[in-house]
C-alpha positions in Angstrom: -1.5 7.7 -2.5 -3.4 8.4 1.0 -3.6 5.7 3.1 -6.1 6.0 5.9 -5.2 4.9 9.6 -7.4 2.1 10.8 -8.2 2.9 14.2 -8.9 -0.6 16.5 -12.9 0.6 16.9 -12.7 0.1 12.6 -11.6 -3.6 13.0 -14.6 -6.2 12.8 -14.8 -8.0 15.7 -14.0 -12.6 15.2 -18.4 -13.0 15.4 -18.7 -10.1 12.6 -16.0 -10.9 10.3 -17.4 -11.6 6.7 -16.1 -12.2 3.4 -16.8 -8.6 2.8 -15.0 -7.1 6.2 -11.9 -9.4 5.3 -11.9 -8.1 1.4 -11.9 -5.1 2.9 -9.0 -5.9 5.7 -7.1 -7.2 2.4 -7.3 -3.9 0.3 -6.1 -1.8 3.3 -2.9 -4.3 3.7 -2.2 -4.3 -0.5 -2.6 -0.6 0.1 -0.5 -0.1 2.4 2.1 -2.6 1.1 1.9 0.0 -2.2 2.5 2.8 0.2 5.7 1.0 1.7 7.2 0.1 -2.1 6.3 3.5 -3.8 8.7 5.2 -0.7 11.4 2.9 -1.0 11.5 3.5 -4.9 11.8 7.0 -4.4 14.5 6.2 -2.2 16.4 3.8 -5.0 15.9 6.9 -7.9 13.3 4.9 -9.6 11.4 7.9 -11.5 14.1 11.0 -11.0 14.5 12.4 -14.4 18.1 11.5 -15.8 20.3 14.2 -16.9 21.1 13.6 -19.9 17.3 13.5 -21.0 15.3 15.3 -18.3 11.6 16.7 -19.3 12.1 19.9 -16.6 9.9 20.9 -14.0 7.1 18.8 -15.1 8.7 15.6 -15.1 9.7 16.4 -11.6 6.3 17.2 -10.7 4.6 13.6 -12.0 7.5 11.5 -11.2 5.6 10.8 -7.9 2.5 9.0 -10.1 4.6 7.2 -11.9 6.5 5.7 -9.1 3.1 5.2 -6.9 2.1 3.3 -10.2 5.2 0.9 -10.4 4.3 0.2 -6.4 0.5 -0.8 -7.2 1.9 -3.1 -10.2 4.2 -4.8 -8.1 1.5 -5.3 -5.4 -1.2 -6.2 -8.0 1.9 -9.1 -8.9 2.1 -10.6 -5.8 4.2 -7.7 -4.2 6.8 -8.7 -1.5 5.0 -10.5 0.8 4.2 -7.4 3.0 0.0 -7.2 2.3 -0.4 -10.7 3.3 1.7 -10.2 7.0 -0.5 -6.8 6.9 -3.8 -8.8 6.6 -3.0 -11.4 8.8 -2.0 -9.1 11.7 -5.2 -7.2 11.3 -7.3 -10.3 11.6 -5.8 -11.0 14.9 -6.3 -7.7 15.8 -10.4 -8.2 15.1 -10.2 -11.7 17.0 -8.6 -10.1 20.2 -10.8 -7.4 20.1 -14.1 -9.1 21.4 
């Protein structure tokens, strides 16, 4: 999963904020809340192959989908709380940057 940097000249400025710039804002922070739980799954093992039942090389190879999958359900469940801090920090961000 790619997340692209949000340079401050990409931030909406308070008199241009609209529903649609803050849905945006919103998908960036989810996103990047994914980005933050799919690395520390890797880091806890979720998706190595297990030894006693290990599908090889391949398994090795898509491990990485199935653990940036796990990250996007737990965000699309309400995640950890991440996304929201995320979204609200950007919005600041757009109101300081008149």
């Amino acid at each position: 999963m790619q997340v692209s940097p949000i340079a401050p000249r990409d931030l909406p400025t308070a008199s241009t904020t609209t529903p649609k710039t803050e849905d945006a804002m919103r998908a960036k922070a989810r996103e990047l809340e994914a980005s933050f739980l799919a690395e520390m799954l890797k880091l806890s093992g979720v998706g190595k192959a297990q030894e006693s039942f290990s599908g090889g090389v391949g398994e090795e190879q898509f491990s990485s989908f199935l653990t940036d999958e796990y990250a996007r359900i737990m965000v699309e469940g309400g995640g950890i709380g991440l996304a929201e801090s995320i979204f609200q920090s950007l919005q600041k961000g757009a109101q300081n940057a008149k």
